[in-house]
Backbone as CSV, one residue per row, in Angstrom:
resi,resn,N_x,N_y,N_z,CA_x,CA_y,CA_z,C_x,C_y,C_z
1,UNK,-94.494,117.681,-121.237,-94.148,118.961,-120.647,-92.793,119.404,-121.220
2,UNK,-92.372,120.571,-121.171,-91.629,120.996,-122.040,-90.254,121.137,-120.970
3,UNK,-88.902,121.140,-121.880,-88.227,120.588,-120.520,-87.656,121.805,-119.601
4,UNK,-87.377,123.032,-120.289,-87.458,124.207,-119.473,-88.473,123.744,-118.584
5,UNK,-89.661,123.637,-118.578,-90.771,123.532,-117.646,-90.667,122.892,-116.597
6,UNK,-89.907,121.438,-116.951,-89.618,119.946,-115.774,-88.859,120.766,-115.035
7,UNK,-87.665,121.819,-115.624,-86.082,122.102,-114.888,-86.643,123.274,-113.900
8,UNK,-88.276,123.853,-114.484,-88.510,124.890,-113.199,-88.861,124.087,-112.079
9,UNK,-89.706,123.092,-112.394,-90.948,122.488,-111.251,-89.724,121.135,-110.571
10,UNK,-88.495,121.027,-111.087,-87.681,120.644,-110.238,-86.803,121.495,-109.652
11,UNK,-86.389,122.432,-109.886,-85.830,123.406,-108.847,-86.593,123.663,-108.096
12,UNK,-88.194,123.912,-107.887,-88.810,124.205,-106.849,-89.421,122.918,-106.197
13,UNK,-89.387,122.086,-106.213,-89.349,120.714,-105.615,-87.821,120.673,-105.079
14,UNK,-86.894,120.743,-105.775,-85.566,120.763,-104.030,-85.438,121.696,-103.313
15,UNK,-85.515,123.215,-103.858,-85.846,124.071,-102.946,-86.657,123.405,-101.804
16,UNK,-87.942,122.979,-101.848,-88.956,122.952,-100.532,-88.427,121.511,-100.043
17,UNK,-87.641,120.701,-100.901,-86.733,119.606,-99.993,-85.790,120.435,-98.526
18,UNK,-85.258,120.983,-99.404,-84.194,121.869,-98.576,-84.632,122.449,-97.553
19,UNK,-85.672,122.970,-97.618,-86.517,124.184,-96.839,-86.821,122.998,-95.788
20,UNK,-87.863,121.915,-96.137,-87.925,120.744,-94.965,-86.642,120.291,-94.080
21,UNK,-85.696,120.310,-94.974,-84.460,119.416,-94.423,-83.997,120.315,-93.391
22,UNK,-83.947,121.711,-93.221,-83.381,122.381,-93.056,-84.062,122.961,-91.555
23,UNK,-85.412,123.030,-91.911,-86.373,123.083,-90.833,-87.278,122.162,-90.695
24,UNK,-87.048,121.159,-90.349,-87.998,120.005,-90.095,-89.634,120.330,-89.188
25,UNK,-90.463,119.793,-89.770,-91.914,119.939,-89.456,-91.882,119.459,-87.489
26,UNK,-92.731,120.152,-86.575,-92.306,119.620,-85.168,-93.819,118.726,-85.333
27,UNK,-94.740,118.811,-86.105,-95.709,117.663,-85.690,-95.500,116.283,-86.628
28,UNK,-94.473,116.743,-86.955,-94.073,114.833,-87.566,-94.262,114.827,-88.966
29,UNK,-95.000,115.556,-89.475,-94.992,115.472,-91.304,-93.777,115.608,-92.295
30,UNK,-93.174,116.045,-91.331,-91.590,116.114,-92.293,-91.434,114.612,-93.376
31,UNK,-91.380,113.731,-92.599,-90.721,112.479,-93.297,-92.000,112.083,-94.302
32,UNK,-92.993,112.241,-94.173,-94.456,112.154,-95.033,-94.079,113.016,-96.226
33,UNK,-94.048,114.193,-96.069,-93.762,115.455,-96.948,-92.558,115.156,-97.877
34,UNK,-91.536,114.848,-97.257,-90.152,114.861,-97.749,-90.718,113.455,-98.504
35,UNK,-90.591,112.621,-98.797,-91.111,111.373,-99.132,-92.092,111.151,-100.391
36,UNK,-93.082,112.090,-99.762,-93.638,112.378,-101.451,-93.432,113.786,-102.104
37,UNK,-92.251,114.635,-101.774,-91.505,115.319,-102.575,-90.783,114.516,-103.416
38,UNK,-89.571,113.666,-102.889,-88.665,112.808,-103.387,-89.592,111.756,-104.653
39,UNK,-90.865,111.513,-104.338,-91.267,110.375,-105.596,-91.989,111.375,-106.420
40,UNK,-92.429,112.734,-106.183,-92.600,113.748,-107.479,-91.285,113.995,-108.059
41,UNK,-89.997,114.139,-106.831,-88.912,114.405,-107.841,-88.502,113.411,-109.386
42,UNK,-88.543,111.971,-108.271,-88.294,111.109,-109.341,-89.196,111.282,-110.364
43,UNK,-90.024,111.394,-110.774,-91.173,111.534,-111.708,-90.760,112.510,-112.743
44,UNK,-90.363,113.872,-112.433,-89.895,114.863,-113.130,-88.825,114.352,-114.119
45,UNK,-87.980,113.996,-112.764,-86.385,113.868,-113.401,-86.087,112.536,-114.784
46,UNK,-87.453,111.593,-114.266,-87.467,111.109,-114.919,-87.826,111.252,-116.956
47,UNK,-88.278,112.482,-117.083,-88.706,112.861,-117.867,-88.226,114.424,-118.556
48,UNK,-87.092,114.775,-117.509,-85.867,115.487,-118.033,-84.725,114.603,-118.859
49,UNK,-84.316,115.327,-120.066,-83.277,115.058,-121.248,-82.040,114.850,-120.307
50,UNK,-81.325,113.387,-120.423,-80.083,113.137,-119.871,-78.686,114.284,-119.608
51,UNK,-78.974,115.213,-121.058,-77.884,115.859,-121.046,-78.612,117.859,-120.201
52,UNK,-79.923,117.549,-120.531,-80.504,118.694,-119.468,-80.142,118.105,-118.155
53,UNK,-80.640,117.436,-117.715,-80.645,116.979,-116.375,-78.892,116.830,-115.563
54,UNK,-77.929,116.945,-116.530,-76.402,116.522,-116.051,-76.499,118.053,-115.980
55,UNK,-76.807,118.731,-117.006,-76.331,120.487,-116.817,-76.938,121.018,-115.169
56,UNK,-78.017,120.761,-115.025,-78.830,120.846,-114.372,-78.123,120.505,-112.479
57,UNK,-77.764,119.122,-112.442,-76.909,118.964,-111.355,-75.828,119.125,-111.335
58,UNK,-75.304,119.748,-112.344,-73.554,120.397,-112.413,-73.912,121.952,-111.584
59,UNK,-75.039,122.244,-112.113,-75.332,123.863,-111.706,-75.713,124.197,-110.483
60,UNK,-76.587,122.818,-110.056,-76.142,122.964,-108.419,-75.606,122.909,-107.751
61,UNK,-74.721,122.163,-107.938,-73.434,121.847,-107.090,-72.097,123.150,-107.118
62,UNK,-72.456,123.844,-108.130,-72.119,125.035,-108.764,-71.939,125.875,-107.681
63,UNK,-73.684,126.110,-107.747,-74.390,127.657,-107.100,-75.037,126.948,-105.968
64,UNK,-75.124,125.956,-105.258,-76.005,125.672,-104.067,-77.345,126.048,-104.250
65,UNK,-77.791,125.441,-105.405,-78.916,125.165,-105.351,-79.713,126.062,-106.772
66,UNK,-79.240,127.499,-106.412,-79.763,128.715,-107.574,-79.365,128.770,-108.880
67,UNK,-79.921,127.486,-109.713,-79.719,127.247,-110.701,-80.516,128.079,-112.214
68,UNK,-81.701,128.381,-112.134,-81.974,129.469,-112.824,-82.312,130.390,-112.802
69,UNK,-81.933,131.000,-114.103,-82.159,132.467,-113.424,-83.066,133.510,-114.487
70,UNK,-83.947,133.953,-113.763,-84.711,135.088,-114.827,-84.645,135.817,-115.554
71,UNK,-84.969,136.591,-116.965,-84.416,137.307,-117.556,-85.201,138.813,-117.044
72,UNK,-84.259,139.557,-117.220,-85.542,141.191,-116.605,-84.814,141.953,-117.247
73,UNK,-85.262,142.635,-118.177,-84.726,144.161,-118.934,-83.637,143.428,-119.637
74,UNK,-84.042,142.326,-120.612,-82.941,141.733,-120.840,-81.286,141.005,-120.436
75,UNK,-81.680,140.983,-119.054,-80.150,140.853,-118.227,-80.408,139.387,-117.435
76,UNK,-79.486,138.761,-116.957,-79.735,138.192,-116.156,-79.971,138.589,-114.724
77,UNK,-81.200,137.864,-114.391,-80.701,138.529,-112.701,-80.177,138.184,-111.740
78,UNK,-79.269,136.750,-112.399,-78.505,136.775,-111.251,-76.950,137.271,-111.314
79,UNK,-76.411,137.814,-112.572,-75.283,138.304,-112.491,-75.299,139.824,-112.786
80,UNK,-77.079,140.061,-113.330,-76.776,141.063,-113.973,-76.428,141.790,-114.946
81,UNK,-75.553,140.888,-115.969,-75.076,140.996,-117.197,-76.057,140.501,-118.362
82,UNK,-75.995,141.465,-119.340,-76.983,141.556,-120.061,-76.767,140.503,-121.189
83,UNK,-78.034,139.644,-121.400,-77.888,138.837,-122.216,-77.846,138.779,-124.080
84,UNK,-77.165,138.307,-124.403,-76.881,138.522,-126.422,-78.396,138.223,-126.829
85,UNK,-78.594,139.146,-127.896,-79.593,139.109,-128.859,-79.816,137.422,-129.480
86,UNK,-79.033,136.926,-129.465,-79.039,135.298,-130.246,-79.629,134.819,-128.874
87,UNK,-78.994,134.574,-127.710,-79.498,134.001,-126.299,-80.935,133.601,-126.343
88,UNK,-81.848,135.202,-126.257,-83.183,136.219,-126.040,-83.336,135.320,-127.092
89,UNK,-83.304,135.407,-128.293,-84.078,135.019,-129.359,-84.206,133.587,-129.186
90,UNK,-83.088,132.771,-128.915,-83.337,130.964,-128.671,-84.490,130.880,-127.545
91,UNK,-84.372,131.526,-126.506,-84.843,131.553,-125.274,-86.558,131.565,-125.448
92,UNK,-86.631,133.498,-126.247,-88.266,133.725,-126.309,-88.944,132.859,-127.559
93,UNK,-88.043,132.698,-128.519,-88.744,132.507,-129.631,-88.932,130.947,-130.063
94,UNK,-88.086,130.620,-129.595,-88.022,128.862,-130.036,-87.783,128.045,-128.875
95,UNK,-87.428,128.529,-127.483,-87.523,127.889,-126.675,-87.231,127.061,-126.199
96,UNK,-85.384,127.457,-126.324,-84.503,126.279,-126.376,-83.743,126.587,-124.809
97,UNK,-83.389,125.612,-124.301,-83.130,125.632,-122.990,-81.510,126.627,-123.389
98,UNK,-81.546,127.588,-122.492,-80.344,129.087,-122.563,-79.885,129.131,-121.513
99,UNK,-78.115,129.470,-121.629,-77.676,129.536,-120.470,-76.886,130.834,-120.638
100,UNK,-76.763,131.591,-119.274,-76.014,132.688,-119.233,-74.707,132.667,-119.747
101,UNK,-74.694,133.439,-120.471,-73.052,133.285,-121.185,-71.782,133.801,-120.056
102,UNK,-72.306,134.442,-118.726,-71.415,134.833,-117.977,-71.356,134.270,-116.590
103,UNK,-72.704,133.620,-116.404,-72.437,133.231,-114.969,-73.037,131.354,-114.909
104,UNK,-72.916,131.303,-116.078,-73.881,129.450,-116.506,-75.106,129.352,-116.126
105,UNK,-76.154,130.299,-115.495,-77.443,129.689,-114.670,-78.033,129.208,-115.850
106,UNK,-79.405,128.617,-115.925,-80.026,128.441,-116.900,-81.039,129.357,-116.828
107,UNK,-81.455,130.214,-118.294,-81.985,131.540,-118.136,-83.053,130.737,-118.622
108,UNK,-84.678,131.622,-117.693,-85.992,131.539,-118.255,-86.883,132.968,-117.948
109,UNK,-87.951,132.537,-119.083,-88.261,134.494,-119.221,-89.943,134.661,-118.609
C-alpha cells in the first residue's frame, strides 16, 4: 500500500480512537472496539516509512490530531494558502508524500 495511503487509513483509525475515547459505547463495546482499532493501528504503522511515520506524530501533536489536509482549487484547506506548482506536481504526478509549505499538514488530493 502506498504510504500516503497507510498515513490516510491511520488518521482515520485515531480519529474513531478518539471519537470512542471520548464517547465511550454504554453497551460495553467500547473496550472490544478500541482494542481491535489499536491492533489495526499497529498493523498500519507498522508498515509506514520511519521517517513518514515521525512526521506524521510530530503533526499531531502539532494540530491535535488534523494532520492532513486536502488540496481544493489548488489551496490547502486547511490554511487556505495556495499551494506551489512544484508541491501539485510531486503530489499529483509522482506521488510523493507533500507538505504544506505554510501550515506543515500533509497535503493529499
Amino acid at each position: 500500500m502506498h504510504q500516503l495511503a497507510l498515513l490516510s487509513e491511520l488518521n482515520r483509525i485515531d480519529e474513531q480512537i478518539g471519537s470512542l475515547q471520548e464517547n465511550p459505547s454504554r453497551n460495553g463495546e467500547t473496550p472490544k472496539l478500541l482494542s481491535e482499532l489499536m491492533r489495526n493501528r499497529e498493523d498500519i504503522v507498522g508498515q509506514i516509512d520511519e521517517k513518514f511515520r515521525r512526521a506524521f506524530e510530530r503533526l499531531q501533536t502539532r494540530y491535535k490530531g488534523r494532520v492532513l489536509s486536502k488540496v481544493v482549487d489548488n489551496s490547502c484547506s486547511s490554511c487556505n494558502i495556495g499551494i506551489s506548482s512544484l508541491s501539485l506536481n510531486a503530489l499529483k504526478n509522482r506521488g510523493e508524500l507533500t507538505f504544506c509549505e505554510y501550515c506543515g499538514r500533509i497535503l493529499v488530493y
